[in-house]
Structures are given as C-alpha cells and as structure tokens.
C-alpha positions as MATLAB code, in Angstrom:
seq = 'XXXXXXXXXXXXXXXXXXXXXXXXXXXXXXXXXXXXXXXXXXXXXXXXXXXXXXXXXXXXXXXXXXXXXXXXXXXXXXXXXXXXXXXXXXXXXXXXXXXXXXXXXXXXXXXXXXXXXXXXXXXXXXXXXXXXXXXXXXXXXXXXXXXXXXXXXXXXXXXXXXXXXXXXXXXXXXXXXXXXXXXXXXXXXXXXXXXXXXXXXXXXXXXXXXXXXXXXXXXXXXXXXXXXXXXXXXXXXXXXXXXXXXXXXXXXXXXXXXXXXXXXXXXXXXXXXXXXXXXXXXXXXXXXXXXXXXXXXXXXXXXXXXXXXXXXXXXXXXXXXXXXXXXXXX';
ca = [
       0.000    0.000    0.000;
       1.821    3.486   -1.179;
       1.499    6.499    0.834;
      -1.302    9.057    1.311;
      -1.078   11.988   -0.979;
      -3.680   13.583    1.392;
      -5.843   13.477    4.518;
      -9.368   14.091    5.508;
      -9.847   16.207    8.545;
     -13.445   18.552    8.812;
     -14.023   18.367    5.325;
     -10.669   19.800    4.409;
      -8.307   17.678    2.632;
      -4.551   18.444    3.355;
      -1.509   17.081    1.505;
       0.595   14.916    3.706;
       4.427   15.165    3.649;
       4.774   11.347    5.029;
       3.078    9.350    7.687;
       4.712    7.930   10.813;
       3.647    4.898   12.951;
       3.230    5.850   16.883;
       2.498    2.722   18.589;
      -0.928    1.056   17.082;
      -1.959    4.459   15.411;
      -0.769    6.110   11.600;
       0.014   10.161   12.038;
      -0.332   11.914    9.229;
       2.175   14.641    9.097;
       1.221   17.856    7.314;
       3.387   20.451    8.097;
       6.484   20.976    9.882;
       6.740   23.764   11.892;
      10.604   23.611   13.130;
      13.439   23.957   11.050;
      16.055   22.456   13.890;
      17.649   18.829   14.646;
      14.298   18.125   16.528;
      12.049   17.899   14.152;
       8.453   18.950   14.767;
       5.454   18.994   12.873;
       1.628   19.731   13.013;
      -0.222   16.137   12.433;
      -3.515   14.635   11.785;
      -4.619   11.337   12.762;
      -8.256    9.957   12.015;
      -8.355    6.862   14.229;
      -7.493    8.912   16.899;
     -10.495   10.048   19.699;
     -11.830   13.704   18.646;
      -9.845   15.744   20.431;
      -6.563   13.789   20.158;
      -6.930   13.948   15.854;
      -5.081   17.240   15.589;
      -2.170   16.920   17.040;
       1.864   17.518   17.126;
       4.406   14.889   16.216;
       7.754   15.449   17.495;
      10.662   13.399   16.012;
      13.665   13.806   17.867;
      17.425   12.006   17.167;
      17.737    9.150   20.230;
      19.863   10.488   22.710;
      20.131   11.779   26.017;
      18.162   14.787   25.661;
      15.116   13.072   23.817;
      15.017   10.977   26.520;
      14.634   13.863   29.027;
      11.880   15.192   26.852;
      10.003   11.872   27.201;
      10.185   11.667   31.078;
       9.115   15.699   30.972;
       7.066   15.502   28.614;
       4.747   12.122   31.063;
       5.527   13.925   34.223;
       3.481   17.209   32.686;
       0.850   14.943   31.564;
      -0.121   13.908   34.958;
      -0.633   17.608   35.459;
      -3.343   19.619   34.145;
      -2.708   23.429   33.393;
      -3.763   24.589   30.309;
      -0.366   26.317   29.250;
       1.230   23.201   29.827;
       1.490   20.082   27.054;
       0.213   16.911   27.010;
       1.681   13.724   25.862;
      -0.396   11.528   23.617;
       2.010    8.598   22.761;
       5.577    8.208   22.200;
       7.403    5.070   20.687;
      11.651    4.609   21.045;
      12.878    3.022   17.789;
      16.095    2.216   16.726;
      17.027    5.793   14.987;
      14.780    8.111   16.788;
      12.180    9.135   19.037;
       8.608    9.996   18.304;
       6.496   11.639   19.937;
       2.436   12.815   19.873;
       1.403   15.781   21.882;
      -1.818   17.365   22.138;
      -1.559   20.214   19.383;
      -1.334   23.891   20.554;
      -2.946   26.232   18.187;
      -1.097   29.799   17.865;
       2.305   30.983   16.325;
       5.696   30.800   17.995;
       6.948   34.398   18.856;
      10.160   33.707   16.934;
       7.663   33.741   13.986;
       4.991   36.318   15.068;
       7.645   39.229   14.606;
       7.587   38.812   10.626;
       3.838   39.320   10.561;
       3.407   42.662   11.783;
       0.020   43.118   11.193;
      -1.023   39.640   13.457;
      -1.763   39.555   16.991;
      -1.529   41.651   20.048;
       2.099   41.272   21.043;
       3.365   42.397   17.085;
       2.304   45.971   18.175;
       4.499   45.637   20.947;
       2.402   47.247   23.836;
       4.056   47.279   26.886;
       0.409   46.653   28.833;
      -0.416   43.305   26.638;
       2.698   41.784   26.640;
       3.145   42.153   30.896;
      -0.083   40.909   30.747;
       0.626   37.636   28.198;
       3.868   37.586   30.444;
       1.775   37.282   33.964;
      -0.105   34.314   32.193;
       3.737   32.703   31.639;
       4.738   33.309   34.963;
       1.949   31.737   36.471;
       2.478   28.737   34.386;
       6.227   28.461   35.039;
       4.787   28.039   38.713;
       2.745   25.729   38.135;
       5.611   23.516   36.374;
       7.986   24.498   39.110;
       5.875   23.526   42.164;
       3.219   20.689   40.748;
       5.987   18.999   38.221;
       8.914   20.019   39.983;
      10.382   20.338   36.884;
      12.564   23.370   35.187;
      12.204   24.636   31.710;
      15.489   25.692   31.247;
      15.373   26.821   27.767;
      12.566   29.469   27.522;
      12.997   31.485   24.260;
      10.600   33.013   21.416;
      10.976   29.541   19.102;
       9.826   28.042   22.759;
       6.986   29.903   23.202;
       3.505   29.755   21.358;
       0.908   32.586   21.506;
      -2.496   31.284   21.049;
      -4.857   32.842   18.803;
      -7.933   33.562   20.826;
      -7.109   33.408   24.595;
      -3.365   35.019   24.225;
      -2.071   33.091   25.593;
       1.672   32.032   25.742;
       1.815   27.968   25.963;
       5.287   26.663   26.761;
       6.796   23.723   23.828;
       9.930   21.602   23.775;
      11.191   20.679   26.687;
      14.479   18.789   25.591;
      16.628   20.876   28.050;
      14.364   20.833   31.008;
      15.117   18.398   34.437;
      13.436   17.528   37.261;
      14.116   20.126   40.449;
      15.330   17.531   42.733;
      18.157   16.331   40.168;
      21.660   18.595   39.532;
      21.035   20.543   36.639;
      22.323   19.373   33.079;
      23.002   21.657   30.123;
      23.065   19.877   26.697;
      25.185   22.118   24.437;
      23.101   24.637   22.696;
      23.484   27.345   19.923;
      24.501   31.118   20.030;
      20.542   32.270   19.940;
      19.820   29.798   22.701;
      22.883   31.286   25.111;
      21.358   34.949   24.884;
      18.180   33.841   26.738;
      20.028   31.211   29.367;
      20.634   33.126   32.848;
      24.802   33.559   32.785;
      24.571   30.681   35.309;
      23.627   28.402   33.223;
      26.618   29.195   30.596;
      29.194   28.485   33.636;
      29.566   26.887   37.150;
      28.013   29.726   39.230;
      26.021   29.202   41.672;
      22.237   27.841   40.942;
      18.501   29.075   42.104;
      16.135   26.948   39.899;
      12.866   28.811   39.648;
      15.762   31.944   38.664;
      16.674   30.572   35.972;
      13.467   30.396   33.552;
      12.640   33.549   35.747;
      15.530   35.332   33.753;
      14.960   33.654   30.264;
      11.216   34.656   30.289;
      12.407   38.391   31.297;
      14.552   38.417   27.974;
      12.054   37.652   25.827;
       9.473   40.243   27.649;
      12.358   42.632   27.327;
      12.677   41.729   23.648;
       9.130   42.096   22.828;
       8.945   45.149   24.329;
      11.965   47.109   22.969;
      12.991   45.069   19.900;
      16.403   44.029   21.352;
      17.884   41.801   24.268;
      18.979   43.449   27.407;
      22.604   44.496   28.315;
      23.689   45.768   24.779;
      22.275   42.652   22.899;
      24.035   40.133   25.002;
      21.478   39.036   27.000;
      22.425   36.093   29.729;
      26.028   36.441   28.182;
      26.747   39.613   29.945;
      26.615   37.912   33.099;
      29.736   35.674   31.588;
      32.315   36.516   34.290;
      34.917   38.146   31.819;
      31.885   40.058   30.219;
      29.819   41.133   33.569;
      32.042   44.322   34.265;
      31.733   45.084   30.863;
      28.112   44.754   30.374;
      26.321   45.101   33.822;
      26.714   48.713   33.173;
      25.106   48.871   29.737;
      21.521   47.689   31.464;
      18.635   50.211   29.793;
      15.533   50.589   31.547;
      12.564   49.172   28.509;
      11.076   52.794   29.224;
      13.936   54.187   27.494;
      13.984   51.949   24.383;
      10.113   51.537   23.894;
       8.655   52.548   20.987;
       5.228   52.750   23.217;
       7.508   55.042   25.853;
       4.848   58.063   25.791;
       1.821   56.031   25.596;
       2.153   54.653   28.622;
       1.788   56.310   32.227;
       4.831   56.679   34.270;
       3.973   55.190   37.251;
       3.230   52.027   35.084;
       6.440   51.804   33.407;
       8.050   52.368   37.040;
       6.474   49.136   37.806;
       7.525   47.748   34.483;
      10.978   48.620   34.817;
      11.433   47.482   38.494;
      10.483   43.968   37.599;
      12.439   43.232   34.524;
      15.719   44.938   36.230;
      15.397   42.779   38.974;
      14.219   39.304   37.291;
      16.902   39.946   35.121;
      19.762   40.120   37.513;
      22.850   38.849   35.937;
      23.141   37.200   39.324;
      20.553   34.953   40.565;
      20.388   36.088   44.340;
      19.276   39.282   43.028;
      16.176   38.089   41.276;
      12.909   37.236   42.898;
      13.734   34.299   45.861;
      10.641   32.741   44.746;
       7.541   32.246   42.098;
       5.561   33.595   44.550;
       7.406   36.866   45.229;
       7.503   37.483   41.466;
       3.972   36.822   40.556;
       3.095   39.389   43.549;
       4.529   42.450   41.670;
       3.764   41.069   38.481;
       0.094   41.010   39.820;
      -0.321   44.370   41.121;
       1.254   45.277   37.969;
      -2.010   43.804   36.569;
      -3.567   45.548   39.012;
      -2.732   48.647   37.876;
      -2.974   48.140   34.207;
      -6.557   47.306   34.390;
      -7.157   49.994   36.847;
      -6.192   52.520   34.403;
      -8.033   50.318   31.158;
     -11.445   50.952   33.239;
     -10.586   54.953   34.323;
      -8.845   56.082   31.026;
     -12.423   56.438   29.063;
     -13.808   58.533   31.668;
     -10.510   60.740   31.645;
     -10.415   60.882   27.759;
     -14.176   62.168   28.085;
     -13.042   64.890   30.467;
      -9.970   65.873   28.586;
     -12.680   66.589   25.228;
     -14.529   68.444   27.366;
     -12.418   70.442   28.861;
     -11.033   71.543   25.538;
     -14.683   72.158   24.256;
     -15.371   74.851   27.482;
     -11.701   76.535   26.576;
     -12.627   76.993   22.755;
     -16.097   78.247   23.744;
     -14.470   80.544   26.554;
     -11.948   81.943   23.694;
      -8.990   80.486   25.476;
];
C-alpha cells in the first residue's frame, strides 16, 4: 500500500508530507513547523479520539536529551494546566524518538515578529505583553511547584501565543530536568545562550525557579523594545569576563520603547522594576521565589486594568475640557 497523498480532517483535505507509525496508530504529518535537529510537525490522525486527531508529532534524534523530553514531557501529563502540554504517545525506535502531543494552536513568537500586522504582542504594547507575560509566569509556577520540573530553555521559538485566549503555551522541553536532580546543560546554539541566565553558561552558583525567571524576562524585554537586554548580550553579559563590561550597559525598557509616551509613568516604574530585577545577571538578586515574582507582576495587573477601566472617563473629560476653553476663547 503506497502512501497518502492527502488526509481528511473537517471536510478539508490536506496534503501529507509522510506518515509515521506511533504505537498502534498512523500520524499523518502535514506540516512541519521547526526547522532544527528536533524535528516537529503539526499532524492529523483519524483513528485517533476527537480531540486527540489534531495533534503535534515530534521526532527527535535518540539520545540523552530526547530521553529527558520523554520523562518531561509524562511527568506534565499527569498535570493539568492549560499552558502546559500533554503527551499523547511516544514510541523509542532504533534511529529516533517519536512523539504525539496534544496540538497547541497559535504561532511561535520567533515567527509572530515577521507578521506585523497579526496579533496583540506584534504591536508591541508594553500593557499586553506584561499581561501575556503574567499568564507565563503563572504557568512556570505551576511547572515548578506541581511537576517540579525546570524549563530551562525558555525562548521566542519556545513559546507559542495562542490565537484567541493570548495566551503564551510553553513547547519543547528537551533541556528541562526535574528540580530535585543537579542541573544538566546539553550544548546549545549562540541564539539559545542569549536567553540562558549567565549561570547556566558556567559553574556559578544555581537558584532553579531563577533561571526560567531570567529567560522569560529576555524575551518580555525583547518584545517590548525590539532588542535583548545588556547591549544585545542578554544572559552572556553575566559571563564573568563580560559582567564588568556589560552590567553597566543595562537600559531601563522605558527608554527603548517605541510605546515610551503612551504609557503612564507610574506604570512603566512598575515595568521597569520587575524586569531589572528578574533579570539580575546574578541569581540572588532576582525574585527568591515564584511567589514573590507573581506578587509584583500582579499588582502590575492591578494597575494596568485599573487605568483600562478609568482612562475612558478621563479621555471624556480631557474633550470636554477643551470644548469649554474653545467656547471661553482660550
């Protein structure tokens, strides 16, 4: 029997690029939606219960760090956050790994910046993405404290913003570990080493939940102002030949912004405070816990949506106020 040329799904048909046995079920792979050694693409599979049809099929080289994706990847599953995948099936063959997982639908943010008429977080307000960011710090709790496992390698090809809820659902988890276990770097690329925290390019001293604490800040930061913190280096200034250097080029995101006059100062205060501190170059001066960071990043919130509610009524005020100075000849 030759392969598909297409597949049924909805009364679509879609052209399939090849088909790959998981266990007792035939995925039907459409799309592929990474261009790296870990292959990943967007699947169908009819035999499969409703809401396990669409799907993602990950097909990763068999070696240490596909392995660690695995054991993630079932620990998560016994979990149940929303930002947070779920493994379908997985099979270990002799060349590779493969993997189902239910299938997030959104855009990574590496790809989001070359459409900039999609989405919220293209326009770069400062108030949507801290608020998209809260939503990511609230999951990386959740995997800290109910998984007990670490990220590790938060970044924009990481991170998927979903269309209608916004959103941002954490992928690949290749370089995470468990929290109780000594922490494990595979080697990485350039891109990847300007989101780690500087700890995790050397042997400095480790605080877990600090790490993807600092790699999420980067990418806010990035969104935000269009470039990574400390001069472009991002987790490399805190390199201990480079921290002297580089510690001293930090820029408040108020200063870079391209939304710098459309938002209230007392907001970007608030703004500013958090990033410079989850983004210490060294982890005792971040946030000690989750916890502590999610309570500024809430009254942050707060604040945001104080000012969404009381901004109409001050805009009304404003047009009259103008309308009594014309009338008065001012």
């Amino acid at each position: 029997m030759g392969q598909r040329s297409t597949v049924r799904y909805r009364g679509k048909e879609y052209p399939v690029l090849k088909t790959n046995r998981i266990r007792d079920r035939t995925y039907f792979l459409i799309e592929r939606i990474a261009r790296t050694p870990r292959e990943r693409y967007k699947a169908l599979c009819p035999a499969a219960p409703p809401d396990e049809r669409k799907c993602g099929v990950l097909l990763f080289p068999r070696d240490q760090a596909s392995m660690q994706h695995i054991k993630v990847l079932r620990r998560l599953s016994q979990q149940t956050p929303s930002n947070l995948p779920r493994i379908i099936s997985y099979a270990e063959r002799r060349d590779d790994v493969a993997i189902a997982v239910n299938w997030v639908e959104g855009v990574s943010l590496d790809a989001y910046s070359l459409n900039a008429d999609e989405g919220v977080l293209t326009r770069r307000s400062p108030t949507n993405i801290m608020r998209c960011f809260t939503g990511l710090a609230l999951g990386l709790r959740q995997l800290h404290k109910r998984a007990g496992v670490i990220h590790g390698d938060l970044k924009p090809g990481n991170l998927v913003l979903t269309g209608k809820s916004q959103r941002l659902v954490m992928i690949d988890f290749g370089s995470a570990w468990m929290r109780m276990k000594t922490m494990h770097r595979q080697p990485s690329d350039g891109e990847t080493e300007a989101y780690a925290a500087p700890e995790q390019l050397f042997d400095g001293p480790c605080i877990y939940e600090a790490i993807d604490q600092f790699s999420a800040s980067v990418v806010a930061y990035e969104l935000m102002t269009g470039q990574l913190p400390y001069g472009g280096m991002g987790g490399r200034a805190g390199l201990p030949d480079k921290i002297e250097i580089y510690e001293k080029q930090w820029k408040p995101p108020s200063m870079l912004s391209p939304h710098r006059n459309d938002v209230p100062k007392r907001i970007w205060n608030r703004i500013d405070a958090i990033l410079k501190r989850a983004l210490s170059l060294n982890p005792e001066g971040r946030y000690p816990t989750d916890d502590a960071w999610l309570e500024d990043l809430h009254a942050l919130r707060s604040e945001i949506d104080r000012r969404a509610t009381t901004v109409p009524e001050n805009d009304w005020m404003l047009k009259g106020a103008r309308l009594l100075s014309r009338i008065m000849g001012r």
